[in-house]
C-alpha positions in Angstrom: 30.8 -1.0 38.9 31.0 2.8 39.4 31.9 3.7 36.4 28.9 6.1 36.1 27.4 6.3 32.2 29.7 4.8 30.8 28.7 4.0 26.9 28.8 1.9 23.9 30.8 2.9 20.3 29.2 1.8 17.8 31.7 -1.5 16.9 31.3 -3.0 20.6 27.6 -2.8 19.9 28.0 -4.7 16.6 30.3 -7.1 18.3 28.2 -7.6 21.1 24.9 -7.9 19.0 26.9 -10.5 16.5 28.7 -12.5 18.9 26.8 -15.8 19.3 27.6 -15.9 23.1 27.7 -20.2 23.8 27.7 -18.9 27.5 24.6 -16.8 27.1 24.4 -14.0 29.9 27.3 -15.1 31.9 29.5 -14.4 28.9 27.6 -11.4 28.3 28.0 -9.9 31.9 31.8 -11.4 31.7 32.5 -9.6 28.6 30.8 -6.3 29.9 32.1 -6.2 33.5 36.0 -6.5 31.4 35.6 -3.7 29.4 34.0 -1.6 32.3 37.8 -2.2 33.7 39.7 -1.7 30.8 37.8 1.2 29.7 38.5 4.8 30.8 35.2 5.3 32.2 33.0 7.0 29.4 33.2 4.7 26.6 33.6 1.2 25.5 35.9 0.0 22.7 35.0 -3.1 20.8 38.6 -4.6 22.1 38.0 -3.6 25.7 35.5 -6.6 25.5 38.0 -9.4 24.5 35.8 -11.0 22.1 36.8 -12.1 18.7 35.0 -9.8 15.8 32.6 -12.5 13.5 34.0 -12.2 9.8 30.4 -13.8 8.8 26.6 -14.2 9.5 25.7 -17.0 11.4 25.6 -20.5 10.2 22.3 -20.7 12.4 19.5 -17.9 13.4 19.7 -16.3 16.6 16.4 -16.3 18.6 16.3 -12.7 19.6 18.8 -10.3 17.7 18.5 -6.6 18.0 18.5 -4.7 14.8 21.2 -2.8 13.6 21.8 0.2 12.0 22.0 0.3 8.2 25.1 1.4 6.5 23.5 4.4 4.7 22.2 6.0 8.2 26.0 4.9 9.3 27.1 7.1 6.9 25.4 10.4 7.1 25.2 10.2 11.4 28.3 10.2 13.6 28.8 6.8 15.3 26.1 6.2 17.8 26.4 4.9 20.9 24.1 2.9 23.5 23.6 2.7 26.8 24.3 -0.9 28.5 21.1 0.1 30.6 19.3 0.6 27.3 20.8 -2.6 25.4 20.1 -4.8 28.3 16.4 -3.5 28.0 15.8 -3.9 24.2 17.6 -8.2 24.9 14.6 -8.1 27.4 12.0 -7.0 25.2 12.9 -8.4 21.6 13.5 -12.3 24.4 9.8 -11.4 26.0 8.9 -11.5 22.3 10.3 -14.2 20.8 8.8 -16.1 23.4 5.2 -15.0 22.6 5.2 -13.4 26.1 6.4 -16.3 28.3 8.4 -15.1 30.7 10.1 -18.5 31.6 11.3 -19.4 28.2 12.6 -15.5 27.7 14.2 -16.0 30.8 15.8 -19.2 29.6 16.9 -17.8 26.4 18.7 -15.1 28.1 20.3 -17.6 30.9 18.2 -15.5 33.9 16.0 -17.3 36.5 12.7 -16.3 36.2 13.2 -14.2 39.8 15.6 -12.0 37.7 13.7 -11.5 34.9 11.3 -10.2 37.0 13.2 -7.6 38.8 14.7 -6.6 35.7 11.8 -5.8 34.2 10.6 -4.0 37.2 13.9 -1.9 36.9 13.5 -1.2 33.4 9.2 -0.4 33.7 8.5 -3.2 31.4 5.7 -4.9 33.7 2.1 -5.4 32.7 
């Protein structure tokens, strides 16, 4: 969107990893291509991505979560902050593995066709 490397604070990653996104990578891409506008261009805030913070785990597991960090390394690090190119990669792996491999159903869990799972792991060098 020509925003160049423009990053992740540490909340919108938390909010983005516990959202439960009903409208899987639509929502996703929805919710990131917002806060590319509202941001100023290096950083995301979690309210630049106009989701509503969870107060509570999950009633159900999520098939593919990424970890977090803990609250001890929270404390002794400054905030972190992640890459979209790099959190988009890690969904791509942790899906791959939830699905033992099959790249149809880790396509389907992420809402891709199996045409753009492949180019995306072409772009990301996570080919056989």
């Amino acid at each position: 969107m020509g925003k160049g490397n423009c990053r992740l604070s540490e909340a919108a990653r938390e909010a983005l990893l516990t959202h439960r996104w009903p409208g899987n990578i639509r929502e996703l891409q929805n919710a990131i291509e917002r806060a590319l506008i509202m941001s100023d261009g290096t950083l995301i805030w979690a309210a630049e991505l106009g989701i509503s913070p969870r107060r509570h785990a999950p009633a159900e597991p999520q098939a593919f979560s990424l970890p977090s960090s803990s609250a001890a390394s929270a404390r002794s690090q400054p905030p972190s902050v992640h890459s979209l190119a790099d959190l988009e990669r890690r969904a791509i792996a942790d899906a791959l593995a939830g699905a033992n491999g099959n790249k149809s159903r880790a396509a389907a869990a992420l809402g891709l066709t199996r045409f753009q799972l492949y180019a995306r792991l072409k772009r990301f060098g996570l080919t056989d």
